[in-house]
PLY file of the C-alpha trace (Angstrom):
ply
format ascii 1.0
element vertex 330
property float x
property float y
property float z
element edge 329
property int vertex1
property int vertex2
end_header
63.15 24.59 83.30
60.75 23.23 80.79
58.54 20.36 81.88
56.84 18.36 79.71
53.02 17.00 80.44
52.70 13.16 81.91
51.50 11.03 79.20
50.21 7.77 78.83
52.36 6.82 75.52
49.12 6.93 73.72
49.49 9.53 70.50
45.91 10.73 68.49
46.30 12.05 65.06
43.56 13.97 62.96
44.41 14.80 59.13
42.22 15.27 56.27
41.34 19.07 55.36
41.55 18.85 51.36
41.16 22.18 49.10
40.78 22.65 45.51
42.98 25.20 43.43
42.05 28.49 43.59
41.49 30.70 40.45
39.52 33.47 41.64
40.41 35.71 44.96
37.16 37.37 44.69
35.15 34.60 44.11
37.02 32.64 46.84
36.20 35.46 49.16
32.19 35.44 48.56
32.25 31.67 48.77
34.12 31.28 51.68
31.48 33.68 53.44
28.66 31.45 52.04
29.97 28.76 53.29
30.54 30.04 56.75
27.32 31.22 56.80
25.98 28.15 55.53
28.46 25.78 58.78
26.53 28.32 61.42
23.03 27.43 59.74
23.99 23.44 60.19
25.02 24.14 63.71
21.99 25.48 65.01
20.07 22.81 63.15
22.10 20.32 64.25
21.60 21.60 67.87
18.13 21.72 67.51
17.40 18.04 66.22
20.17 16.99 69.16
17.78 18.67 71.77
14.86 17.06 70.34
15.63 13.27 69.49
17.84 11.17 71.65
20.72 9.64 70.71
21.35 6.07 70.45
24.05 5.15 73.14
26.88 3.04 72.92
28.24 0.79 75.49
31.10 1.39 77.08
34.58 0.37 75.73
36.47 -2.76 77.29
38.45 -2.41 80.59
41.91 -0.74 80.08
41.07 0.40 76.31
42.43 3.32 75.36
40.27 5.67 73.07
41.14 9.38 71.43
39.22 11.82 69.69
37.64 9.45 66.91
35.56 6.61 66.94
38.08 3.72 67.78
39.62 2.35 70.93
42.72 0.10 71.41
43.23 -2.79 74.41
45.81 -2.93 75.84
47.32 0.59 76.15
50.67 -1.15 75.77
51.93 -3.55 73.64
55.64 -5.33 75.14
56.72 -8.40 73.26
59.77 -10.90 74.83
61.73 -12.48 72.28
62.95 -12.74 68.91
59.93 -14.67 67.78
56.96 -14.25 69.46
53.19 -13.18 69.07
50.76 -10.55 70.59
47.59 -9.24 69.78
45.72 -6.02 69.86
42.41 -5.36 69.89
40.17 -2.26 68.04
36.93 -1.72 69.56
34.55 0.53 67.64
32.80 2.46 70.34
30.36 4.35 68.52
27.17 3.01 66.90
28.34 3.11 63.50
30.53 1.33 61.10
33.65 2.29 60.24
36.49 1.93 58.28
40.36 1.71 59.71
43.74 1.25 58.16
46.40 -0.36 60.28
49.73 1.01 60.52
53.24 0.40 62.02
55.18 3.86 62.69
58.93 4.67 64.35
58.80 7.82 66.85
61.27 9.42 68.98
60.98 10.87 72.45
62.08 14.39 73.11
63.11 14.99 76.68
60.09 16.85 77.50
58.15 13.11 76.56
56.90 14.10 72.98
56.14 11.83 70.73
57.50 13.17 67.45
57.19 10.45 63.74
60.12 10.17 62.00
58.77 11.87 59.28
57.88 14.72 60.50
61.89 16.29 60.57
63.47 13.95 62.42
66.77 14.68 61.42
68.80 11.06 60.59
71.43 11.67 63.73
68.14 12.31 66.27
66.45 8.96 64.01
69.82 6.26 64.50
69.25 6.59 68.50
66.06 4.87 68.38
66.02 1.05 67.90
63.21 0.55 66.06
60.75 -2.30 65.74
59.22 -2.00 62.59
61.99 -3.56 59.99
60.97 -7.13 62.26
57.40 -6.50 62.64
54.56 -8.50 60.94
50.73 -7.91 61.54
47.76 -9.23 59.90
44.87 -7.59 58.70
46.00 -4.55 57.86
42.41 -3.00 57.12
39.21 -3.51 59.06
35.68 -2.95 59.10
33.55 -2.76 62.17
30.34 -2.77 62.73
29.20 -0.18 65.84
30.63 -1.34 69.09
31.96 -4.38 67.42
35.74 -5.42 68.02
38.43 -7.09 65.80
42.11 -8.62 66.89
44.97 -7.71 65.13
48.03 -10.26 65.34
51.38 -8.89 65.81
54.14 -10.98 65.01
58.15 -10.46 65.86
60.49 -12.26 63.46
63.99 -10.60 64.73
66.86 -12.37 63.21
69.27 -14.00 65.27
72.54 -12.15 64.42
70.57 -9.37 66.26
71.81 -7.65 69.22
70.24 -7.88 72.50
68.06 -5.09 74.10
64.85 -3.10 73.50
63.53 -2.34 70.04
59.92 0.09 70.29
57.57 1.31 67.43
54.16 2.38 67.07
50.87 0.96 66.53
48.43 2.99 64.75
44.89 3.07 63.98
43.40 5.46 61.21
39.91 5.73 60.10
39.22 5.83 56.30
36.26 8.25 54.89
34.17 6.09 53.46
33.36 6.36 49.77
30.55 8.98 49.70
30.07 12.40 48.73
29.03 13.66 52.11
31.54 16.97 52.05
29.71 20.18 52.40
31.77 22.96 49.40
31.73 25.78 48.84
29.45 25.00 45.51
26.86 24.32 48.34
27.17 27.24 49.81
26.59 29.48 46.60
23.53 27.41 45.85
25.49 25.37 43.54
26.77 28.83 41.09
29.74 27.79 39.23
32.67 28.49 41.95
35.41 28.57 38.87
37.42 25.69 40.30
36.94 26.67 43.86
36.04 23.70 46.40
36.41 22.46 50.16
35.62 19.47 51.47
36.89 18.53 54.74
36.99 15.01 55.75
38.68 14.41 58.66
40.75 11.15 59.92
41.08 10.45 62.93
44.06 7.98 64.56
45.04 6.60 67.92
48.30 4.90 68.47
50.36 2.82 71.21
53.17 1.90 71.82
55.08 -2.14 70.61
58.01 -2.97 72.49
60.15 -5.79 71.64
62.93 -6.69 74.13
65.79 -9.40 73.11
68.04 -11.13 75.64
69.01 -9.26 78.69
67.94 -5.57 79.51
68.66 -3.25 82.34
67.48 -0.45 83.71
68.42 1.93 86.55
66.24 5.23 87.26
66.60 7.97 89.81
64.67 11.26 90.20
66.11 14.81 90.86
65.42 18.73 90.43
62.37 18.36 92.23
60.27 21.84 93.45
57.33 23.13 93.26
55.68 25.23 90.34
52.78 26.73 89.21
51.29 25.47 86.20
49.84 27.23 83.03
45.90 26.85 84.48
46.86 28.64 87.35
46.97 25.55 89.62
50.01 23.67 91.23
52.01 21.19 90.85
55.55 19.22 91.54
57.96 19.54 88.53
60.32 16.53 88.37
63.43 15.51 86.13
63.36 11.33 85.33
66.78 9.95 85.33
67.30 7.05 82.99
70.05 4.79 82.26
70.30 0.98 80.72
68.88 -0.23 77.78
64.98 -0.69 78.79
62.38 1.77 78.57
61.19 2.99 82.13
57.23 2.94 82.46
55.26 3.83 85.65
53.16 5.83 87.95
53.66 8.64 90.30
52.67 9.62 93.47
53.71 12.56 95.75
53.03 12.26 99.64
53.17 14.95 102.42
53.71 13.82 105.69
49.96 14.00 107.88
47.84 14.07 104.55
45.30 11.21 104.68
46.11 10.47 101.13
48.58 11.18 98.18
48.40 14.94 97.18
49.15 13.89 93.69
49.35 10.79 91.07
50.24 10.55 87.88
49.77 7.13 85.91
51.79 5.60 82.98
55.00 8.07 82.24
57.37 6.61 80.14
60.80 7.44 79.53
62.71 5.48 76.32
65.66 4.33 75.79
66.54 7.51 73.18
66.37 9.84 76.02
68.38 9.86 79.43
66.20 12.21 81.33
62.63 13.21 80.92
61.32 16.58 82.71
57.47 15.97 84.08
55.05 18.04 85.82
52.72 16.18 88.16
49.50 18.11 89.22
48.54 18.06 92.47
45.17 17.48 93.59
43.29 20.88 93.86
41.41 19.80 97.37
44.88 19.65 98.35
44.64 21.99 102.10
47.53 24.68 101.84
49.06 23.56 104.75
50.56 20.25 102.76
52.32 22.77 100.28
53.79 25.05 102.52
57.48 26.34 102.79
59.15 23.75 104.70
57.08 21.00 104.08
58.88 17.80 103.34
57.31 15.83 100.65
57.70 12.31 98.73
58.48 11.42 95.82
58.00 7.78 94.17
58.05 6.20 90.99
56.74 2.90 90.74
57.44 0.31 87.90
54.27 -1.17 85.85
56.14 -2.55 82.96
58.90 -5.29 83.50
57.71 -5.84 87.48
54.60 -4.54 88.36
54.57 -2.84 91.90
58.64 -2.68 92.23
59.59 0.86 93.08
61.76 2.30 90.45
62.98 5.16 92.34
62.47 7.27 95.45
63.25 11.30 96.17
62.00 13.86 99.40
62.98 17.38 98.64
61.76 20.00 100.97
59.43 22.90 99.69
60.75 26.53 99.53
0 1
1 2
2 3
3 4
4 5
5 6
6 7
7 8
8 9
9 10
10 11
11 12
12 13
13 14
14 15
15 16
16 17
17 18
18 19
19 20
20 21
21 22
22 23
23 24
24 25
25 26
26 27
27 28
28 29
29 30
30 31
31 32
32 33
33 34
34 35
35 36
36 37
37 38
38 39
39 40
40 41
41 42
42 43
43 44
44 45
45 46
46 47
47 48
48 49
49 50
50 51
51 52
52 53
53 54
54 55
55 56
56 57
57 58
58 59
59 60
60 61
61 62
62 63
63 64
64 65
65 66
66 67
67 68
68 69
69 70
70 71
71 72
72 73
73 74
74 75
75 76
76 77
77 78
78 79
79 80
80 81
81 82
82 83
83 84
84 85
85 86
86 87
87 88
88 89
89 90
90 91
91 92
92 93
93 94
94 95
95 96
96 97
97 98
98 99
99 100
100 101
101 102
102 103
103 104
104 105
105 106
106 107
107 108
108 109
109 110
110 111
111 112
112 113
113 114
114 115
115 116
116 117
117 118
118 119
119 120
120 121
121 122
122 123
123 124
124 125
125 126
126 127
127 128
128 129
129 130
130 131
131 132
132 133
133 134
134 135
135 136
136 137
137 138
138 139
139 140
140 141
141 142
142 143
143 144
144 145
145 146
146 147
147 148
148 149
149 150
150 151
151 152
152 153
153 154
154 155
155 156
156 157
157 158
158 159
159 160
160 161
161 162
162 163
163 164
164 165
165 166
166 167
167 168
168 169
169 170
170 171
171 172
172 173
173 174
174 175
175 176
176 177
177 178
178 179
179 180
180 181
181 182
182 183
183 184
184 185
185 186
186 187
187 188
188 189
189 190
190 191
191 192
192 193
193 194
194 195
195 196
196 197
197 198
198 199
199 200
200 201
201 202
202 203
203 204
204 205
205 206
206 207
207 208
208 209
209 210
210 211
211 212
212 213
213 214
214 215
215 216
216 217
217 218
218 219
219 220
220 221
221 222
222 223
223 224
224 225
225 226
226 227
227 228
228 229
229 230
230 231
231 232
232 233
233 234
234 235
235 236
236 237
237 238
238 239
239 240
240 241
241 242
242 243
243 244
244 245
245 246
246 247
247 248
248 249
249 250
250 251
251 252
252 253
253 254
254 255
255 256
256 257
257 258
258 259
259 260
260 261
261 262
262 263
263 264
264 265
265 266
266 267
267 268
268 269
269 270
270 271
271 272
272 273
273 274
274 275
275 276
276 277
277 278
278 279
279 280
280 281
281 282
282 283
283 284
284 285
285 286
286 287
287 288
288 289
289 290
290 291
291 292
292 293
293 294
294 295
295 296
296 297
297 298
298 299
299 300
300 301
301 302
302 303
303 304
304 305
305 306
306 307
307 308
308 309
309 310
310 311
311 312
312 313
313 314
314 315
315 316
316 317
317 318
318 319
319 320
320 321
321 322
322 323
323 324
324 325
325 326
326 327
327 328
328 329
């Protein structure tokens, strides 16, 4: 079986590597060693200065942000609107101590049964692309670029406007932040890196963007949901540790969102939890691999050993358990 990681719906993206046309192989080849050469140099230097002058530090994000690689962090981690007209808001929080630039987007995903997030455009063929009810055709949001200032924060509004000849249930796209280089020659090319010879039309300058994304669920009129869990065992995962390897069983029309946690019977507390899996409405099962704590004692996840399995439901009501399942250890 192939399990797929828990995830917390939260997507980061990082473009931005741009290259000029190459005319000259040979050139290319003598510049590109340059400018290697010329990235170690910056490294050390950059190590040095890092080891000599402190940093300015920025405080930390708000409570229940979610942040990625970049600069930016989003609040809440989830955005779930009910009704055909209604209004939410999202908040960007620049955690770093300088400004930035960010362009706000609204993107359609689907879920692949081992819970990736895959954009539409990105070969999503248009059979896989009609089983997700998307959000975005309805979706209005105001301003769609921003500038902060370092760890200052700005509110997006996000408006539904869903017709009324629309059919009831649970529409879901995606939020997305990107940053946006600002307007300055700070690249390092490969003209650098020669000492600024003439490269004959060779150049690199990379630049990259970095972009965090949540999820925006709208539901209409009545949902349902019913969830079960099965094919539970134990496996080894691919750091060498352990961990319990589960199969999410889905059916209605709402999205099921949650935590984990497995039990063993004696063990003063859970031997592992796993916060905010999802499973959409595109998918009817989801395989996930919870890790187990590693202080776990060996006697918890021995042959025979009954353990516990429970999903519990912090979307549409918080604390209700969505599903239960013991399987016994072999």
């Amino acid at each position: 079986m192939v399990y797929g990681w828990p995830d917390r719906e939260i997507r980061v993206r990082i473009t931005g590597l741009q290259m000029k046309s190459i005319q000259s192989s040979r050139r290319y080849r003598t510049a590109g060693f340059a400018l290697i050469a010329s990235l170690a140099c910056l490294a050390t230097t950059a190590t040095a200065q890092s080891q000599s002058a402190p940093e300015a530090e920025a405080p930390e994000p708000p409570v229940d942000s979610v942040g990625g690689m970049g600069d930016i962090n989003l609040f809440p981690k989830r955005v779930v609107i009910n009704g055909r007209r209604d209004i939410a808001t999202i908040g960007l929080y620049n955690k770093t101590v300088n400004d930035g630039d960010y362009e706000i987007l609204v993107q359609d995903m689907i879920m692949t049964p081992q819970g990736q997030l895959i954009e539409f455009n990105n070969g999503v063929s248009e059979t896989d692309k009609a089983r997700v009810r998307t959000a975005s055709p309805f979706l209005r949001y105001s301003p769609r670029r921003v500038t902060l200032r370092g760890s200052e924060s700005q509110t997006i509004r996000m408006m539904a406007r869903a017709t009324n000849d629309l059919p009831d249930g649970e529409y879901r796209s995606h939020f997305l932040a990107m940053s946006i280089p600002r307007d300055q020659d700070d690249g390092f090319s490969i003209d650098d890196a020669i000492g600024g010879q003439e490269a004959e039309g060779i150049g690199v300058t990379i630049r990259p963007r970095f972009g965090i994304s949540i999820p925006v669920i709208v539901r209409i009129g009545e949902t349902s949901l019913d969830v079960g869990i099965s094919h539970a065992a134990l496996v080894a995962l691919p750091d060498g540790t352990q961990g319990v390897g589960v199969t999410i069983d889905r059916t209605g029309t709402r999205s099921a969102f949650g935590d984990f946690v497995v039990t063993a019977p004696g063990a003063s507390k859970p031997i592992a939890i796993s916060r905010g899996i999802g499973v959409y409405p595109e998918i009817n099962q989801r395989k996930v691999l919870l890790p187990i704590d590693p202080e776990t004692e060996p006697r918890f996840l021995a042959p025979g050993v009954e353990l516990t399995i429970t999903y519990t439901d912090d979307d549409f009501a918080p604390g209700a358990e969505l599903a239960e399942h013991k399987f016994v250890i072999r």
